[in-house]
C-alpha positions in Angstrom: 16.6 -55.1 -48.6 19.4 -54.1 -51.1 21.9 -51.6 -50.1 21.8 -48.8 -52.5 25.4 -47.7 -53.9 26.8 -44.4 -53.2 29.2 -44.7 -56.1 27.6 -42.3 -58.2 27.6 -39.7 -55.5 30.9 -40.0 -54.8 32.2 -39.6 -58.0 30.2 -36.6 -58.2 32.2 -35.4 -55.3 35.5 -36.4 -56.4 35.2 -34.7 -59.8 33.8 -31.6 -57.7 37.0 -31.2 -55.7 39.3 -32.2 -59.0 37.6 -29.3 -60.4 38.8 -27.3 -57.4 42.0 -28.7 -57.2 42.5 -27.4 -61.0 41.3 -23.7 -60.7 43.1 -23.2 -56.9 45.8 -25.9 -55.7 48.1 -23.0 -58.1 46.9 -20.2 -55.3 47.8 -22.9 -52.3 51.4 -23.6 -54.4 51.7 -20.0 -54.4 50.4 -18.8 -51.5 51.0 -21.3 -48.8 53.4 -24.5 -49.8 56.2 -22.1 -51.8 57.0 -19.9 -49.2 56.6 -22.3 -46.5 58.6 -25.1 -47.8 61.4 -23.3 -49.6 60.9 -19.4 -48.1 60.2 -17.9 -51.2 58.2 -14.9 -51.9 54.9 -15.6 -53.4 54.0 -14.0 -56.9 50.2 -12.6 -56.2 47.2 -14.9 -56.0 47.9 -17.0 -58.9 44.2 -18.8 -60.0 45.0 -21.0 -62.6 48.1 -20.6 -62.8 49.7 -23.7 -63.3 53.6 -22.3 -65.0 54.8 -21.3 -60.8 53.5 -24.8 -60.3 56.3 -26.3 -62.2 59.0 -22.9 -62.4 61.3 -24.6 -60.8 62.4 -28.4 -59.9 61.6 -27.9 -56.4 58.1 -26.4 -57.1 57.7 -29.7 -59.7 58.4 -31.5 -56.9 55.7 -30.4 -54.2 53.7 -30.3 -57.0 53.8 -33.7 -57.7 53.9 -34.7 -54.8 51.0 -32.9 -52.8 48.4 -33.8 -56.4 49.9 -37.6 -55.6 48.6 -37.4 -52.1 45.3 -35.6 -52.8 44.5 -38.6 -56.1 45.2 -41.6 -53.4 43.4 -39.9 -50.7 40.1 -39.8 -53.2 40.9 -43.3 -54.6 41.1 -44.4 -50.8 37.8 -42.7 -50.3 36.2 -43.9 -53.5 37.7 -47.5 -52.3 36.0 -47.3 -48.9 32.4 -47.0 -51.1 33.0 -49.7 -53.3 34.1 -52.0 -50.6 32.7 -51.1 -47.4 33.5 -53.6 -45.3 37.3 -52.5 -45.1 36.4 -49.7 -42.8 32.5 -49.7 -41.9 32.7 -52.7 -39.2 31.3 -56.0 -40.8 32.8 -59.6 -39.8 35.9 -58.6 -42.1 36.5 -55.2 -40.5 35.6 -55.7 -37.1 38.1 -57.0 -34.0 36.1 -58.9 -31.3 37.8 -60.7 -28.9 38.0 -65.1 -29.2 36.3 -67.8 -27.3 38.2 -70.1 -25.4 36.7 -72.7 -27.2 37.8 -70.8 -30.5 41.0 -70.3 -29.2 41.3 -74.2 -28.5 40.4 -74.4 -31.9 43.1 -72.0 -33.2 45.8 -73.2 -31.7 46.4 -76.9 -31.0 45.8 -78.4 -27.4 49.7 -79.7 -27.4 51.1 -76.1 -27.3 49.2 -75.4 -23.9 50.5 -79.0 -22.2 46.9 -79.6 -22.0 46.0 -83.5 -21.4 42.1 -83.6 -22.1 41.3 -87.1 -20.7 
């Protein structure tokens, strides 16, 4: 039976929270990363707001760098769908522990001193 692909879904849910991002990330800049990073007072609630996003080069700067994180955090989630045998446990993603006769296998007998006579 043929997996069914979740890629639809999850693009679905990534352009949901980019919609989110746009209308509020400006009342998180505002609210909580401004006066937490650089201890200055906040301007009000600030929806959609994007101008005290990038006032200042400082505020450019967290900006940047906290829309950087949240676009490779979805790309890494979007990733994970695509190709789920990075994280979901198949024979690619998966430690188990050798035989001895894989081990052998691995590594050549001479390294061990073993005489197999």
């Amino acid at each position: 039976m043929k997996k069914k692909s979740s890629t639809k879904g999850i693009l679905i849910f990534i352009g949901f929270v980019l919609i989110i991002d746009i209308i509020f990330f400006p009342v998180l800049m505002n609210l909580v990363l401004l006066p937490l990073l650089t201890g200055a007072p906040s301007h009000g609630i600030g929806i959609l707001n994007w101008p005290i996003c990038f006032d200042s080069f400082v505020a450019t700067q967290i900006t940047v760098g906290f829309e950087i994180m949240i676009f490779t955090g979805f790309a890494a989630l979007y990733a994970s769908s695509i190709k789920p045998s990075f994280a979901h446990g198949d024979e690619h993603g998966s430690a188990r522990l050798l035989t001895d006769k894989e081990f052998d296998d691995l590594i050549p007998n001479y390294v061990f001193n073993k005489n197999d006579k």
